[in-house]
N, C-alpha and C positions, 0 to 999 in steps of 0.2 A: 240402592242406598249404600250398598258396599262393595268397592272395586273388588270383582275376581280375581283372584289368583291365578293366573295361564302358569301352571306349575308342569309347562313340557319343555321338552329340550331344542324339541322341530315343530316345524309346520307344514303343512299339507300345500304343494303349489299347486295352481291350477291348470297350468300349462307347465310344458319345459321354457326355462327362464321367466314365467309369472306367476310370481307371489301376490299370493292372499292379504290382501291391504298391506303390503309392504315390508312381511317378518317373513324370514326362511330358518332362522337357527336364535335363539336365545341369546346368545352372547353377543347377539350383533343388536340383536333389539330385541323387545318381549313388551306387549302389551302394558302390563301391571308396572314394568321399569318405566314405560313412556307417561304415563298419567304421575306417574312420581317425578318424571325429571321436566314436565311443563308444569308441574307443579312449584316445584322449585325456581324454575326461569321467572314465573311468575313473581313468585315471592320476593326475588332479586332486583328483578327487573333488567332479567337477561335476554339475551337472543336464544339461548340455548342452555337444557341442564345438563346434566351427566353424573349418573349414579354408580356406585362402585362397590367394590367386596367390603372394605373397611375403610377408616380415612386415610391411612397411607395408601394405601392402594391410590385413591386420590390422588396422593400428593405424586407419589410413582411415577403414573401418567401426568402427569405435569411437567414433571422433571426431563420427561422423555421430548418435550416439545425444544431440549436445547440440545447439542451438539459437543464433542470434543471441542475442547479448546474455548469454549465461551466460559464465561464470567456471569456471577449470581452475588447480588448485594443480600446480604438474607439481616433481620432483626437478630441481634444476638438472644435476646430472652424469648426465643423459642419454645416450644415443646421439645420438652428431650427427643422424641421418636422421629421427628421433624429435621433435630441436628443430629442425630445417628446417621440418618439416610443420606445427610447432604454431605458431611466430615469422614462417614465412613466405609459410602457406597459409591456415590454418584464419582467422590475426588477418585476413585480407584478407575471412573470411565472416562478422567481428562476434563471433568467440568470443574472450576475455579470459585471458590466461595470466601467473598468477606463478611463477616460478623459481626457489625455493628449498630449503636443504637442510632435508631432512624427519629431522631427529635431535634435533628437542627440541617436546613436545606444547604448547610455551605459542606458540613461534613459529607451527606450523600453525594454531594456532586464531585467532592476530593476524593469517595473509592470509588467512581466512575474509570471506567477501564475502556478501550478501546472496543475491548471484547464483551462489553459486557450486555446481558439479554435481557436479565430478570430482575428486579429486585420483588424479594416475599420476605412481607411481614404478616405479623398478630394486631390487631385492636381491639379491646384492651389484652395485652400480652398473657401468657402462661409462663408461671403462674406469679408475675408481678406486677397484673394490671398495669400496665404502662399505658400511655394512651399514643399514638401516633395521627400527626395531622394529614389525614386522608388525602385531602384536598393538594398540600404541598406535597405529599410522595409522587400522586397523579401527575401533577402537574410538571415533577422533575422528570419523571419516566418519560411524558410524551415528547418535552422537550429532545431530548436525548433516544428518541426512538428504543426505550425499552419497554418491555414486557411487566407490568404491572400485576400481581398475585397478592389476594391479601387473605388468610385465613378471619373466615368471620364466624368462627363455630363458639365462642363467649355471648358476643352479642346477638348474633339470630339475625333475620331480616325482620324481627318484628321489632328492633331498635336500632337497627342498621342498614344500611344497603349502600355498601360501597360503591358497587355501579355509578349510583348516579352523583358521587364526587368523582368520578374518572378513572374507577379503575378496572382496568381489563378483562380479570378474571377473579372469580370468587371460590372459594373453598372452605368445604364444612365436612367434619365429621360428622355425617347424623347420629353416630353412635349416642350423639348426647343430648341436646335441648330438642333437636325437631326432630327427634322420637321420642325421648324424655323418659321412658321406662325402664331402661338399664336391659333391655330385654333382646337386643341384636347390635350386631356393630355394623358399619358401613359410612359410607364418603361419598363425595358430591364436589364436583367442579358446575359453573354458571360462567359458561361465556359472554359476552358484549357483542362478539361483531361474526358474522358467516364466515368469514375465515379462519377466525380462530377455532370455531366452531365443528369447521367440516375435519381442522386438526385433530382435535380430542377428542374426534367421535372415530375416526381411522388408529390411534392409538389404541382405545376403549378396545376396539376390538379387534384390535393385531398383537395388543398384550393380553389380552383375556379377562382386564383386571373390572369386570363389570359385577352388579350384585345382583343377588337371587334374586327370583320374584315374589317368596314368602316375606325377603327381609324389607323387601319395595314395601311391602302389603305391611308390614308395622310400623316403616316411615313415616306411609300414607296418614295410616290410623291415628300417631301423634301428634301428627301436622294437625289433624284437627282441633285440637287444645292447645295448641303453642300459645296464642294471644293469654289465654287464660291462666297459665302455667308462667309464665313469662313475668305477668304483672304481677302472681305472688313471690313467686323468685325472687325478685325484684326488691319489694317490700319488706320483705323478710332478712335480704341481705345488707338493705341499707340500716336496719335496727340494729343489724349482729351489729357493722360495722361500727356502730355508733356508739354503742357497748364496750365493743373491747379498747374503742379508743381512748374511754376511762376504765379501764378495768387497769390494775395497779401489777399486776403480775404480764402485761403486756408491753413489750417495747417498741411497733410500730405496726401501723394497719395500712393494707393497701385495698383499696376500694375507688374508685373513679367518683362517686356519689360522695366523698368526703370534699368538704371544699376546701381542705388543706392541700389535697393529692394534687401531684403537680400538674398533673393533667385533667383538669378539674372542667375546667373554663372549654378545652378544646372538646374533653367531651359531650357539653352542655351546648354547644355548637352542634356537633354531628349528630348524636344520639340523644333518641327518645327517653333513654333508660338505659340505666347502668350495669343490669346485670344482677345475675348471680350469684358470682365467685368474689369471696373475698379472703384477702392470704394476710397474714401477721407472723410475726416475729415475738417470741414468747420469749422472756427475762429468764435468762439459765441457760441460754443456747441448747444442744443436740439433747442433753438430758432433760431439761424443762417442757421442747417440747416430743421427747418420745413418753414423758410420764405423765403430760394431757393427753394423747393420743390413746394412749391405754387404759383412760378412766373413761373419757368419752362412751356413750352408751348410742345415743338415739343417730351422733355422725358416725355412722361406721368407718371404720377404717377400711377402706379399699380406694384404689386408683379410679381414675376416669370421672364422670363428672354430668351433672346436667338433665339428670333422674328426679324423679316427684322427692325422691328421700333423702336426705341429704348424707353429706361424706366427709373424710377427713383423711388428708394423707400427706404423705412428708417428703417433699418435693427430691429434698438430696437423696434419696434413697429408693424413690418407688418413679411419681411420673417424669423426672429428670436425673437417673442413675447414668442413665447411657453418657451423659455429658462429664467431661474431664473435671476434677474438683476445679483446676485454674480456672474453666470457662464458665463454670457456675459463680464461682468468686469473683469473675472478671462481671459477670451481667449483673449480679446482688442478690443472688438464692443462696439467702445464711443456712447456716448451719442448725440454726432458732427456727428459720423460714416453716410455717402451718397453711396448707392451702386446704379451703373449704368450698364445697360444693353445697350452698344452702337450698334447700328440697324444700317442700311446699306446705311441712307441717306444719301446726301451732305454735306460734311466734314464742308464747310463753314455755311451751316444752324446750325450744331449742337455747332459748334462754337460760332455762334450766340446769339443761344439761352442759352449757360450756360455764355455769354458776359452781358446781359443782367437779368437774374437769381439771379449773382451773386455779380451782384452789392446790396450796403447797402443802404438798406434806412429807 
């Protein structure tokens, strides 16, 4: 009733060059990583998963599938950690990145480059919920023979599955919703096709950047409650949203489930459910909101996201520091900008608690 943990490093072959159902070494494969990453395939509705140390580690191997000299269309409202690795790793090995927002099909196709492989985005973005239309990114990619990547670690496959709007390959930090305890960190790629597949599983194990088999084993363990966890999530965060959007000390909400958000209609198309996370903008800018952030009780103040409990953190400063003020000001992460991670407690404490926060004083 509960997957083992093969907590070794090697395995026993039974012959010279035959291996015992298929494992010689860990980091090439391990039992407990495999039932995690057909887990995941599943859940996508991929050819192939692929689990890893952390989510950049993820994204790492990802990156690794282009070359000098090629070109990467990336969503400018990224994750900060996302455009560290691409602005101030990858550029340094001759890969090429433009940054821009992926919400109208004639622009994508104007930073279309000869060179180019990959375009990766967010839906709905970090951390300003932006929505992007799935369906038209895929659709530009195939045409254009690129490389399609969409991080889907907000919404989950239990209100998304990009796959099967067309696109290529998928990416999740499990660190957040499909483990949901705040209790390991690690990443996940979900191929589409055997080729892309036999790719990032030759990376996986030529970079090393693969996960334990303990942290496989609390993946696993969350994955069991994601539906459940998900639909309070969910519910929880369309209330907050709906709240601050009359709360008088508040100057803008971004939520996908609001039917103001401009991406309102497209999400209601693709997605079952809107999510989690909702981020605002607080009257007073950097001071207004560093002095909710400090009365807050029940959202703790800390980074990351996607936990039974909920969280509170301030984008310019903690999960999007790495990013230049212009490139935060170029995407719309004010200076006001509160992003929340709504956890699965009593609708009325959390209520409370931003009643109370968000009062001036």
């Amino acid at each position: 009733m509960s997957m083992p943990i093969y907590q070794t490093s090697n395995f026993v072959f039974d012959d010279i060059g035959k291996t015992r159902a298929g494992y010689d070494y860990s980091r090439t494969a391990n039992p407990t990583r495999k039932v995690l990453e057909d887990t995941l395939a599943k859940l996508e509705g991929g050819h192939a998963g692929f689990a890893f140390g952390t989510g950049m580690a993820a994204i790492t191997t990802a990156a690794h599938l282009l070359k000098a000299g090629d070109h990467v269309i990336s969503g400018d409202d990224i994750y900060g950690g996302t455009y560290r690795l691409f602005q101030n790793v990858m550029k340094n090995h001759g890969i090429e990145f433009s940054f821009i927002r992926l919400n109208d099909k004639k622009s994508i196709e104007a930073a279309i480059r000869p060179n180019t492989k990959m375009i990766w985005f967010e839906s709905p973005s970090n951390p300003l919920l932006n929505i992007v239309d799935i369906e038209m990114v895929a659709s530009v990619a195939k045409k254009h023979k690129i490389l399609s990547v969409m991080d889907n670690t907000f919404a989950t496959p239990y209100f998304l599955k990009p796959i099967e709007f067309g696109i290529d390959m998928v990416m999740h930090s499990t660190t957040k919703y499909l483990n949901g305890h705040s209790d390991v960190v690690g990443g996940a790629l979900i191929t589409s096709t055997e080729e892309l597949s036999q790719r990032v599983q030759f990376y996986l194990n030529a970079l090393g950047t693969c996960a334990a088999p303990f942290d496989c084993w609390l993946v696993i363990r969350g994955i069991a409650t994601l539906s459940l966890r998900m639909k309070q999530h969910a519910e929880n965060a369309q209330t907050i949203a709906e709240y601050l959007e009359r709360h008088p000390s508040v100057a803008k909400v971004y939520y996908p489930g609001l039917k103001n958000h401009p991406g309102h209609d497209i999400a209601s198309r693709q997605m079952k459910g809107y999510g989690g996370m909702v981020s605002f903008e607080v009257k007073g800018g950097e001071k207004a909101a560093h002095n909710f952030l400090r009365r807050a009780k029940l959202f703790a103040l800390a980074e990351s996201l996607g936990g039974v409990a909920s969280l509170a953190e301030y984008p310019a400063l903690m999960s999007h520091a790495s990013m230049s003020a212009e490139a935060r000001q170029q995407c719309g992460i004010s200076e006001g900008l509160v992003r929340l991670s709504v956890g699965i407690e009593n609708i009325n404490d959390l209520i409370k608690d931003l009643d109370q926060a968000l009062v001036n004083r």
